[in-house]
C-alpha positions as CSV (number, residue, x, y, z in Angstrom):
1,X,40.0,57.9,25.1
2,X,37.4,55.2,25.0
3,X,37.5,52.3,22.9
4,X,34.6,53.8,20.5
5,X,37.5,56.4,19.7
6,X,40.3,55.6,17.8
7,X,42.9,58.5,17.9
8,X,44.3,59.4,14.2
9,X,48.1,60.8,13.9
10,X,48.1,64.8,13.3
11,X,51.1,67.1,12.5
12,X,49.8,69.5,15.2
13,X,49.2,67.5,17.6
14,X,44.9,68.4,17.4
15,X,42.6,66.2,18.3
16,X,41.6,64.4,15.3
17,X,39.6,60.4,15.9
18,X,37.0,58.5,15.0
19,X,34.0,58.2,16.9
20,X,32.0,54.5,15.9
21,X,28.6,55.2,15.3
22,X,27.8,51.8,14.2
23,X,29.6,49.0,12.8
24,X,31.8,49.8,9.8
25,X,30.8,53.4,10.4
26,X,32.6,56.2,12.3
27,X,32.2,59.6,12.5
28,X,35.7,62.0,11.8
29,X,35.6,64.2,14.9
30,X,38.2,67.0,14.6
31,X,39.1,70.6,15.8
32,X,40.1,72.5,12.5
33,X,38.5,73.1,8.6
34,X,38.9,70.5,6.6
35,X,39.6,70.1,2.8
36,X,37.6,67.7,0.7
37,X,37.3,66.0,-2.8
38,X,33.4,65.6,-4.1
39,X,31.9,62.8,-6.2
40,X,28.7,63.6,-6.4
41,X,27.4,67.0,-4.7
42,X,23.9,65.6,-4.7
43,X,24.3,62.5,-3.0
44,X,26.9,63.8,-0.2
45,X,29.6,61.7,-1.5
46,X,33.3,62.9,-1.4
47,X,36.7,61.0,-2.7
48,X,38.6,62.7,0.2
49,X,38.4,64.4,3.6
50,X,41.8,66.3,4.8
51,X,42.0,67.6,8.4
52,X,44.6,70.8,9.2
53,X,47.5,68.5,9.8
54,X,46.3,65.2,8.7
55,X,45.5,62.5,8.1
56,X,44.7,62.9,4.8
57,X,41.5,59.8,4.2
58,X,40.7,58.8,0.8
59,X,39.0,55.7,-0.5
60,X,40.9,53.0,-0.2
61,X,42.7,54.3,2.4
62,X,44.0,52.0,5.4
63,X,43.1,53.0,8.9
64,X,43.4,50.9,12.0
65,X,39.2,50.1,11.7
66,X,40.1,49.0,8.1
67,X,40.1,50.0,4.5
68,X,38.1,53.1,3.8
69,X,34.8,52.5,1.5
70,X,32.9,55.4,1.2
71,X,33.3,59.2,2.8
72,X,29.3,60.9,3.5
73,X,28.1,63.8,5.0
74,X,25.1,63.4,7.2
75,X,23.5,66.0,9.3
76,X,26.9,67.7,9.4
77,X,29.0,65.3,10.1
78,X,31.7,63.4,7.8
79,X,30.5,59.2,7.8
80,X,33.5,57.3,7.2
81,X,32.5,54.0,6.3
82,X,35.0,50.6,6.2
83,X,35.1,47.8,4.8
């Protein structure tokens, strides 16, 4: 995997990373449905994103590109941004 993607553990062993789109930013790239938590439906916000077999990101969350500070969608895709 290249160094733009940093692989994120998952129970059944899918292919779940995160792809860097720009600094602080990266896009969740995974193979099953997702569950999420909205903020606010009209500004694409959501408190959570949950991949089939993890990991489960929330705000605040600690990943290996840092703590998580907000969760968008943008023409489709879940924007994770850190801080």
């Amino acid at each position: 995997m290249q160094e733009d993607k940093i692989r994120l553990p998952n129970r059944h062993n899918e292919r779940v990373y995160l792809e860097k789109v720009e600094d602080n930013k990266y896009k969740l790239v995974c193979e099953t449905c997702l569950r999420v938590g909205i903020i606010n439906n009209n500004d694409n916000q959501y408190s959570f994103i949950d991949p089939s077999g993890g990991p489960m990101i929330s705000i605040g969350s600690k990943l290996p590109v840092g703590t998580v500070k907000s969760i968008r969608e943008e023409s489709k895709n879940f924007i994770i941004e850190v801080e």
